[in-house]
N, C-alpha and C positions, 0 to 999 in steps of 0.2 A: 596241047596247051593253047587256049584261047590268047588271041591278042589283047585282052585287058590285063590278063595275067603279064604275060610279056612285057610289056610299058608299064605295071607296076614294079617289075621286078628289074627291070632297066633304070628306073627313077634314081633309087638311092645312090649307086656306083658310080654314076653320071655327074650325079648332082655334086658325089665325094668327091671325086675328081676335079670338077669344076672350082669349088670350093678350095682344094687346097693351090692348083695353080693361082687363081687368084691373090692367094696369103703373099704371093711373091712379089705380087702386082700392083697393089692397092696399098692405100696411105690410109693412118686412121682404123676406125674401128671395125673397118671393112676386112681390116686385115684377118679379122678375128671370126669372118661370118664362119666359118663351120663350127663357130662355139656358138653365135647365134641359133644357128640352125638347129642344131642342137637341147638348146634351151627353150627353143619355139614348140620344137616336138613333144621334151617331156613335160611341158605346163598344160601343153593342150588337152595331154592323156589325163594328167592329174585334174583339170577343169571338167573332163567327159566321168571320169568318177565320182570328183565332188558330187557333181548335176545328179547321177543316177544310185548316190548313197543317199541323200540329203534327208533322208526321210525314214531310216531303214531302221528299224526297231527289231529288240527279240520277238517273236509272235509265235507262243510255243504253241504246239498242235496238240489236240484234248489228247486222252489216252484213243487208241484206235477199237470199233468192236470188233471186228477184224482185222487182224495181225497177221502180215502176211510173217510166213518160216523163214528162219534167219538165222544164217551161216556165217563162218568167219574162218576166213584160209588166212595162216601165216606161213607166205613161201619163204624157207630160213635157211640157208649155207652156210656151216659153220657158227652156228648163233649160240653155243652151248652157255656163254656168259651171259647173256640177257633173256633165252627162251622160256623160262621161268617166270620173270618178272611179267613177260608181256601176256601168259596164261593165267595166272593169278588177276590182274587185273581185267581181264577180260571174263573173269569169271565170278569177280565181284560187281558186275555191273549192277545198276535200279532193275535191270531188265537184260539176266543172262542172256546168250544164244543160244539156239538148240543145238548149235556144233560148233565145236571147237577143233577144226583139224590141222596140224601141223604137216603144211608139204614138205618134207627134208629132201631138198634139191641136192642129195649124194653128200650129206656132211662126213668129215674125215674126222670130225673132234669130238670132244666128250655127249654132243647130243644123247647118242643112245644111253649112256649112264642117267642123264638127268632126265630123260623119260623114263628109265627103270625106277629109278630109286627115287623121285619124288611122285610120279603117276602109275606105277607099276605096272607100265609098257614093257612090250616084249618086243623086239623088232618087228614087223611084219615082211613077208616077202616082196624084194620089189615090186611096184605098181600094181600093189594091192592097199588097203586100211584095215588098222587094225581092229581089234574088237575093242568099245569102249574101257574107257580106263574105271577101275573099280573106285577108284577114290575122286574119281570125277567124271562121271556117266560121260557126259556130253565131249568130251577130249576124244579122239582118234589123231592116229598117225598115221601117215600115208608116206612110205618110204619110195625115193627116186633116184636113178644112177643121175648121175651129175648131169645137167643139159642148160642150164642157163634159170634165170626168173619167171619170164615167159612161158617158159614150156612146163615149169613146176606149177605153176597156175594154172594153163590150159587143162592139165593132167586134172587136175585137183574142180576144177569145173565142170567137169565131164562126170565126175565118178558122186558127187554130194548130189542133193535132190530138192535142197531148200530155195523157194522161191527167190529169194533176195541171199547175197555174197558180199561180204565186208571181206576185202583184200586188207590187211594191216602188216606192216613192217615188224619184226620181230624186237626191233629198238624203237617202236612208238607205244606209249601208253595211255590208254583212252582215259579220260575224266569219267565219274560215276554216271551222269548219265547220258554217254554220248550214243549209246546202242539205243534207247528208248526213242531222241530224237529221230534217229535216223530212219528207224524202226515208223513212227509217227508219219516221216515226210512220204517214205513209199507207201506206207496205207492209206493216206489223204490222196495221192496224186496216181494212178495206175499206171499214165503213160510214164512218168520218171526211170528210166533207165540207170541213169548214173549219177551218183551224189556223191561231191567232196567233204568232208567232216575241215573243221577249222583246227590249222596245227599250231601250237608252240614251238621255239626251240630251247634245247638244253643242252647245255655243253658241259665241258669240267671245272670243277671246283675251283681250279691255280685262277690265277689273272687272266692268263691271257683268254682261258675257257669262257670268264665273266665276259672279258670284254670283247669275244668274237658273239656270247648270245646276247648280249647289251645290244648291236648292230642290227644282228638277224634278228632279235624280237621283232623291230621296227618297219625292218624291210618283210616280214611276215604279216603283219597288220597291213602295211600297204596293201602287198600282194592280193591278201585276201579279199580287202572292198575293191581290190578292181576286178574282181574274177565275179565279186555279184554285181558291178555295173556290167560288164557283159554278158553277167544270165541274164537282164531286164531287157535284153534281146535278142534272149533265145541263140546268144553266140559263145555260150563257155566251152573252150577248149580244154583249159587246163584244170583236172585232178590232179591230187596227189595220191598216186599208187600206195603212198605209206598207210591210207587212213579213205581210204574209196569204198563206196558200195554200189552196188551191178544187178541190172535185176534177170538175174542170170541165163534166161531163156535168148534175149537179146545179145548177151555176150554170146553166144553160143551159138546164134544165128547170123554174125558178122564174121565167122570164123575165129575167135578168142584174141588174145594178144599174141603181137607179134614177137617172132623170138628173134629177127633178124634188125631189131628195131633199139636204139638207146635209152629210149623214154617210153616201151610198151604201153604205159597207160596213158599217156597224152596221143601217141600214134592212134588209140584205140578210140577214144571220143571222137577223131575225124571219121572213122568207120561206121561210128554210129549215128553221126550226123547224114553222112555219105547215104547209107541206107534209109536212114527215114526219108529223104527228100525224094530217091531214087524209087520209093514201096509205099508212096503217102501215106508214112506212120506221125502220127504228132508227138515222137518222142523227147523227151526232156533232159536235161541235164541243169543240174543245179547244185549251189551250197548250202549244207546247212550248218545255219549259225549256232544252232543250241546244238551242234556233236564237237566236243571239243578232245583233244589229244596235244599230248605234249610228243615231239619227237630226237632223238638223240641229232645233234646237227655238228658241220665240224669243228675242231677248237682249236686249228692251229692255221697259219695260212695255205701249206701245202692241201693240206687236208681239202681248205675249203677252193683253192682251185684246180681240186681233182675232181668235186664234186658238180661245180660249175663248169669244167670242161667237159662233161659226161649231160650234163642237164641241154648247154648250148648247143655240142653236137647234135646229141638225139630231137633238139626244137629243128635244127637246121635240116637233116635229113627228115621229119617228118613234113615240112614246109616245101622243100623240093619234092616229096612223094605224091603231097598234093596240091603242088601249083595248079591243076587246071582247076582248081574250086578258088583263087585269087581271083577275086572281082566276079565271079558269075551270081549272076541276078537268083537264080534260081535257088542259090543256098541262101535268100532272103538277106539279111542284116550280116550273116555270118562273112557269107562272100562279097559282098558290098563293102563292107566297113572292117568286123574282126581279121583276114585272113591278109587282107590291103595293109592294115597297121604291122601285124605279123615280119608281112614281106621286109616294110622298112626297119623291124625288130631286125634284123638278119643283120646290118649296116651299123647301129646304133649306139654297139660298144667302142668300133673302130671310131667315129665321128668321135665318142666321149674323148678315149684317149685322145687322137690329134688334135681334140681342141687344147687339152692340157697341155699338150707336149710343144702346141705354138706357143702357149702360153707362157711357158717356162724358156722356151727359146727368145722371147719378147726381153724378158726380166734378164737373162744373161746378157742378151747383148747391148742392155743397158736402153733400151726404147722405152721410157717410161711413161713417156707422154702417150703410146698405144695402150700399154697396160694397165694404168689409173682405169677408164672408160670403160677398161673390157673387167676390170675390178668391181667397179660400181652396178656392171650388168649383172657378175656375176652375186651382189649382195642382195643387189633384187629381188634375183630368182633364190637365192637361201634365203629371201624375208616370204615369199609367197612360197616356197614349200615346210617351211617355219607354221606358216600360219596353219596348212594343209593339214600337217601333224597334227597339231595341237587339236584343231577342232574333229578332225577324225576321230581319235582316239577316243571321244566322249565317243561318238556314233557306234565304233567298236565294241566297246564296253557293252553299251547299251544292246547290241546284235547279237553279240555272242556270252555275254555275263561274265566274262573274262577281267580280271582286277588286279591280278598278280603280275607284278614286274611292268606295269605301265605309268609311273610317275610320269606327270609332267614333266620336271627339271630335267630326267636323264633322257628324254624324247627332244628338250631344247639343245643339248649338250651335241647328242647324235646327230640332230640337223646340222647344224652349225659344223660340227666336222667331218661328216658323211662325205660331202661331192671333193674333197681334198683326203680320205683315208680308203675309206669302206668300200667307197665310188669304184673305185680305181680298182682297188682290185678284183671286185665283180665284174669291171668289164677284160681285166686280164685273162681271168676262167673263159670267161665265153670267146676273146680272142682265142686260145686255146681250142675251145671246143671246135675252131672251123677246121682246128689241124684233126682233131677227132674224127671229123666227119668226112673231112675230104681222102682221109687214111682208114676209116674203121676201125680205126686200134683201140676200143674202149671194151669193155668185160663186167659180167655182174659176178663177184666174189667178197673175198675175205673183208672188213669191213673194222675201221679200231671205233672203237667203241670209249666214249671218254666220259658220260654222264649216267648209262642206265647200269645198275648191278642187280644180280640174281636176289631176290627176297631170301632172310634168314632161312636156314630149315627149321 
C-alpha cells in the first residue's frame, strides 16, 4: 500500500476524532464542526455532479448494423414466486435475447414446477443446460448445487457463448426497451465492458411499502447522476449487479466474480479497471440512460438495514482489498479523485450520525443559543439540496425518459424530511455494515419479496 493511500485513509478517523474532542471544548458553532464537516462533504459531491450532469440528455443510439449476441443470466435461489415474471418480461423486450438462461444456484422451492409447467423444462443434470424450452426457444436452465451468487454466475459465464451478458436479478423487471438500449451502447462503443442499466424501486402496496419507495425513488435518481458524473472520468465503480451488462470475454479474462466478496459486481469493476491499466486496454464502463428497470427494494425498515448492511460491508471490504489503487496517479482520475472520496465514504455515515446525536444532546441539555445557528446551517444545506432535487429531476427525466413517480411536490416533501428520517437510517445500515465486514457474517440467500408477483397463467 502506497503512502498516498495511507494518509488518505488516516485522514477521516483522525480528523473524526479531532472533531469530536473538540465538541467538548469549543463554545458556539464550533461546537457543532463535525456537522460542518460533514455538510462541507456532501454539498461538495452534490456541486461535482451538478457541474458534470448539467448538460446530459437522452441521446439514443441509431438501431446498430451489427449487433453484437446477447445473453441474459438470471442467478435465482429460491425465486420460484417472481421467476416467471422476470422471463416473461425479458421475453417481451422491442429486442428479445438470444438467451435466456436461468442459473438455479440449488433452489429447494417450487423452481422446478414453475419451469415444468409454464416452460416445459425438465430438470437438467447438475452443471449441465438444458435443451431449450419448446414454448420459448431461447429459455435454458442451468441447474447448480448450492454455492453462493458469485459462483452461479461464474458457472453460467463459462458455459453460454454470447458476446455481451445481462446479469439481472430475478426480482428486477426491465422496461420494453431496455435490451435494445443496451444492446445499441456495446455495438456503438467496442471497448465498453461493463454497462449499468438505470433502476427504479418498488416496494408493497400497504404504506409503509409507498413510503419506503417514495424515499428510495429519490435517493435512486440521486444515485444514478452521480455514477454518470463519474463515468465523465472514466471513474465508475459502481454497477448494479440487479440490471448489468458484461462484455463477456473480459469478465472472463479477470477471472469472473468473486464469490468470497459482498458486492461481487462492484468488487468486479475494480478488476477490470485494475486490468485495463495494468494490459493498456482502453476499457469502459458506463450507464445507460435509455435501459431502464424497475427493481423489487425493501419495505420495511429491518429489511432495508439488512440490505444496506450487506451493500456497506461488501463497499468497505472491497475498498480495503484495493487500497493500493487510493490515490495512485496511474489509475488516472479513478485513483486521484474516485477512490480518495471512496476512502472518506468509509467514515461518512458515522460523521452523519454524531453529528445528529450532538445535536440532539445540544436540545436536551437545553443550549439553545448553540442549536439555533447549527439549525440555520442545517436549513441551508436542505435549501441547496432542495434546489439540487428539483432541477435534477428535470435533467433525469430528460436522460432516461423516466416520468412515473417523480412529481415535484413529493421530491419537495422527501427533501425536506430526508436528513431528519431516511437519512438516518441509511446511515444506520452501513453503521452495520462495518460489523459485516469486520465479521463476514453476511450470505446471498432467501430474499422476501414484497412488490413483484408471478404473471397470471
Amino acid at each position: 500500500m502506497g503512502a498516498a493511500s495511507r494518509i488518505i485513509g488516516a485522514f477521516a478517523p483522525i480528523l473524526f476524532i479531532a472533531l469530536i474532542v473538540q465538541a467538548f471544548q469549543r463554545q458556539g458553532l464550533a461546537v457543532w464542526s463535525i456537522g460542518i464537516a460533514y455538510i462541507l462533504y456532501d454539498t461538495m459531491l452534490l456541486v461535482f455532479t451538478a457541474w458534470n450532469i448539467r448538460d446530459l440528455r437522452l441521446t439514443p443510439q441509431p438501431a446498430p448494423r451489427v449487433s453484437p449476441s446477447f445473453g441474459v443470466i438470471i442467478a435465482a435461489h429460491n425465486e420460484a414466486g417472481v421467476i416467471a415474471a422476470a422471463i416473461e418480461r425479458l421475453s417481451g423486450q422491442d429486442t428479445p435475447p438470444d438467451l435466456i438462461l436461468i442459473a438455479d444456484d440449488g433452489s429447494s422451492d417450487a423452481t422446478p414446477d414453475v419451469m415444468a409447467r409454464r416452460y416445459g423444462l425438465a430438470p437438467p443434470p447438475y452443471g449441465t443446460i438444458s435443451d431449450p424450452s419448446l414454448t420459448m426457444p431461447s429459455l435454458r436452465w442451468l441447474r447448480l448445487r448450492h454455492g453462493g451468487k458469485a459462483r452461479a454466475l461464474n458457472a453460467a459465464m463459462l458455459l453460454v457463448q454470447t458476446e455481451v451478458v445481462l446479469t439481472v436479478d430475478a426480482d428486477t423487471l426491465l422496461e420494453p426497451g431496455a435490451i435494445a438500449a443496451m444492446r445499441a451502447a456495446f455495438a456503438a462503443e467496442p471497448e465498453l465492458v461493463a454497462a449499468t442499466g438505470v433502476l427504479a424501486p418498488i416496494c408493497g402496496r400497504d404504506l409503509q411499502g409507498r413510503f419506503f419507495e417514495w424515499f428510495q425513488t429519490y435517493e435512486y435518481v440521486r444515485n444514478f447522476l452521480s455514477r454518470h458524473a463519474w463515468e465523465r472520468l472514466n471513474s465508475l465503480l459502481l454497477i448494479s449487479g440487479a440490471f448489468a451488462a458484461f462484455r463477456r470475454q473480459a469478465v472472463v479474462e479477470v477471472g469472473g466474480f468473486d464469490p468470497d466478496c459482498m458486492v461481487e459486481d462492484y468488487e468486479l469493476i475494480h478488476r477490470l479497471h485494475r486490468h485495463a491499466v495494468d494490459n493498456g486496454r482502453d476499457w469502459t464502463v458506463r450507464v445507460v440512460g435509455g435501459a431502464l428497470a424497475r427493481t423489487d427494494a425493501p419495505a420495511s425498515p429491518m429489511a432495508f438495514l439488512r440490505q444496506r448492511r450487506r451493500w456497506f460491508g461488501g463497499f468497505l471490504q472491497t475498498q480495503y482489498w484495493n487500497r493500493d489503487m487510493v490515490g495512485a496517479r496511474r489509475f488516472g482520475w479513478l485513483g486521484i479523485a474516485m477512490l480518495p472520496v471512496k476512502a472518506l465514504d468509509t467514515l461518512q455515515p458515522i460523521y452523519g450520525l454524531a453529528a445528529f446525536a450532538i445535536l440532539i444532546a445540544l436540545v436536551v441539555t437545553g443550549r439553545f443559543t448553540v442549536a439555533l445557528p447549527i439549525l440555520i446551517v442545517m436549513l441551508v444545506k436542505i435549501a441547496i439540496d432542495l434546489s439540487f432535487h428539483l432541477w435534477s429531476l428535470g435533467i433525469y427525466k430528460k436522460w432516461t425518459g423516466q416520468r412515473e413517480g417523480l412529481g415535484l411536490f413529493p421530491a419537495l416533501i422527501a427533501a425536506i424530511l430526508e436528513p431528519f428520517s431516511f437519512q438516518l437510517l441509511r446511515h444506520a445500515g452501513a453503521v452495520w455494515g462495518w460489523h459485516a465486514f469486520l465479521t463476514g457474517r453476511e450470505s446471498w440467500g432467501r430474499q422476501q419479496r414484497t412488490a413483484i408477483e408471478a404473471p397470471a397463467e
